[in-house]
N, C-alpha and C positions, 0 to 999 in steps of 0.2 A: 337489571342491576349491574352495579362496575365489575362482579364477581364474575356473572355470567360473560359478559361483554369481553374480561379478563381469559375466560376457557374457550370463547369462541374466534379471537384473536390468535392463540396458541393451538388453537386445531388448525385452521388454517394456513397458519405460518409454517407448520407442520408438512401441511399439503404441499404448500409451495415448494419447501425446500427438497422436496421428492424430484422436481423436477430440473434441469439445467438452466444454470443464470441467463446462458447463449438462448435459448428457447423464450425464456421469458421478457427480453429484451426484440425480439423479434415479435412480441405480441401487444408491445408497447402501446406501440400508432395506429391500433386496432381500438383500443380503450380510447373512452369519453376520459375526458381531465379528472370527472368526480372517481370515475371506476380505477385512476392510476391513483388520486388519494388513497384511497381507501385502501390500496395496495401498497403504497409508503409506509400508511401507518402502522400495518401488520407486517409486514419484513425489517428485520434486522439491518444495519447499517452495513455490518460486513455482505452482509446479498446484496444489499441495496447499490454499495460501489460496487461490487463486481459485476452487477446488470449494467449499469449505466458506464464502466470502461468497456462495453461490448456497443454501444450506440453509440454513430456520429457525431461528434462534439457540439455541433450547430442542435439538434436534437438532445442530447444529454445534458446541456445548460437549459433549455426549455424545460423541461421534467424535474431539474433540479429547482427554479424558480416556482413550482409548485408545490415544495417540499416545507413542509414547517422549516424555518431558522432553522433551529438547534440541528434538527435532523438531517438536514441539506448540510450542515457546519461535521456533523459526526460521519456522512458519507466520504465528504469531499478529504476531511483528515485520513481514511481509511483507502485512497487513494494510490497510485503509484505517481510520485512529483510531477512527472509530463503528463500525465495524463489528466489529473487537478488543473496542471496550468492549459491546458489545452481549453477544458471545459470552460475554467473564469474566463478564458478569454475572450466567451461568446458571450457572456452578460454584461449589461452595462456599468457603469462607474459605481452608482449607488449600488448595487444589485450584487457587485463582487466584496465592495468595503463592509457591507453590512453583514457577507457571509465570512469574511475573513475575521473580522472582529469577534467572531463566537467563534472560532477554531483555538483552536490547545496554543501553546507559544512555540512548543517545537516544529510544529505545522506549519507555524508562522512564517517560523526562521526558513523553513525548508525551502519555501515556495518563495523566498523573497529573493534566497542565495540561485534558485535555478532559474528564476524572472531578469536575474539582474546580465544574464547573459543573452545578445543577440543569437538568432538563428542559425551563423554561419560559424559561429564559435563552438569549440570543443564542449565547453561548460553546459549548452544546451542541451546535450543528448545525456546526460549524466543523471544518475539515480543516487538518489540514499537510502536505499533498501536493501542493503548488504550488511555480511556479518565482518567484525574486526576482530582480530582474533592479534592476542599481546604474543610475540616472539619467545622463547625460552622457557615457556608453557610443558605440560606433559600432555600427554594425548586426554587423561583423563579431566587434567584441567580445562583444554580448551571445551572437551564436550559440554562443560559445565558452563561458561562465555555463551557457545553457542546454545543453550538451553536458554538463558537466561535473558541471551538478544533475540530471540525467536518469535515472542510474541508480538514485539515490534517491529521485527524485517523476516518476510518468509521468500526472502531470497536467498536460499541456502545452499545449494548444489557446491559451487563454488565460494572457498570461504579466505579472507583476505589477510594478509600477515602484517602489523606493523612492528616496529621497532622500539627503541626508548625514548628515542626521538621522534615518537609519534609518523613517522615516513612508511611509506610503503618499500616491502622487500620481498614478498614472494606471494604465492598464493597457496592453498589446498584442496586438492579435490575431496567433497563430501565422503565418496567413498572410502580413499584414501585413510582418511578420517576414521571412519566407523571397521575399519579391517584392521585397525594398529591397537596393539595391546595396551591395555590402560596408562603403564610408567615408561614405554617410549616417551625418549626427546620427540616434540615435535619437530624440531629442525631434519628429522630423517626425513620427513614425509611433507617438504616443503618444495614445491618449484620456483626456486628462484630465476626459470626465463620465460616464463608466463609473462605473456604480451603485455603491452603499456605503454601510453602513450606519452609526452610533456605538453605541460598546457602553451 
């Protein structure tokens, strides 16, 4: 029955997630294609990308073209940007448009704005998986930004300061952050000569 079939998907999943994503990507190329199905279909997409950012790209676009659409569409969003474009760029033309087209529009955007730079360009190594955090904030405010950005970017150690003009002017260290009392300015606990490059 779908009930049954339903609790022995979620035992399993269960099982899996006991183990490290590094582990389980290392047992990949071991598995028959049916027995990496059947593994798809009971992990989570969040497991699912972080196995497959641990397997060489030529290999992780293979794995991924046996993934249902949708599913291969929710790993690949769940991605760090280089490491998405990495993968599509081992699939072929149809094979990448078809998964792109089921992906979110901010996904879209993401991958199109880091696609659109050559190799030897700065743009290339660039991520958008950081927090922005608005200037003149109190410490309790920004905690409240960084909560609220968090489900969407868990690159948080280092958290990024813009201005009113939307520009970059400092940065913060996480800690920094989590040791200052609530109605501190955040401007006390800002570096502003935190490295940085011009495009």
């Amino acid at each position: 029955s779908s009930a049954a079939s339903d609790v022995y998907k979620r035992q399993m999943r269960e099982r899996l997630e006991d183990y490290h994503e590094k582990d389980i990507a290392e047992v990949l190329p071991a598995l028959t294609s049916a027995e990496r199905k059947k593994l798809y279909r009971i992990l989570e997409p969040d497991m699912l990308s972080n196995i497959l950012e641990r397997v060489e790209g030529a290999e992780a676009g293979a794995y991924l073209t046996e993934m249902d659409l949708r599913k291969a569409a929710q790993v690949v969003e769940r991605m760090e940007s280089d490491s998405a474009l990495e993968i599509l760029s081992r699939l072929d033309r149809d094979q990448k448009s078809n998964l792109i087209e089921c992906m979110d529009e901010t996904s879209q955007k993401e991958l199109a704005l880091m696609a659109s730079f050559d190799e030897d360009e700065i743009g290339s190594k660039m991520t958008t998986n950081y927090i922005s955090i608005q200037t003149g904030l109190t410490v309790k405010q920004a905690m409240s930004a960084l909560i609220q950005q968090a489900s969407e970017n868990d690159n948080i150690s280092t958290l990024y300061v813009i201005d009113d003009q939307g520009l970059y002017c400092g940065a913060i260290d996480l800690k920094d952050l989590i040791r200052a009392r609530d109605y501190t300015s955040l401007d006390k606990i800002i570096v502003h000569s935190y490295p940085f490059v011009h495009d």
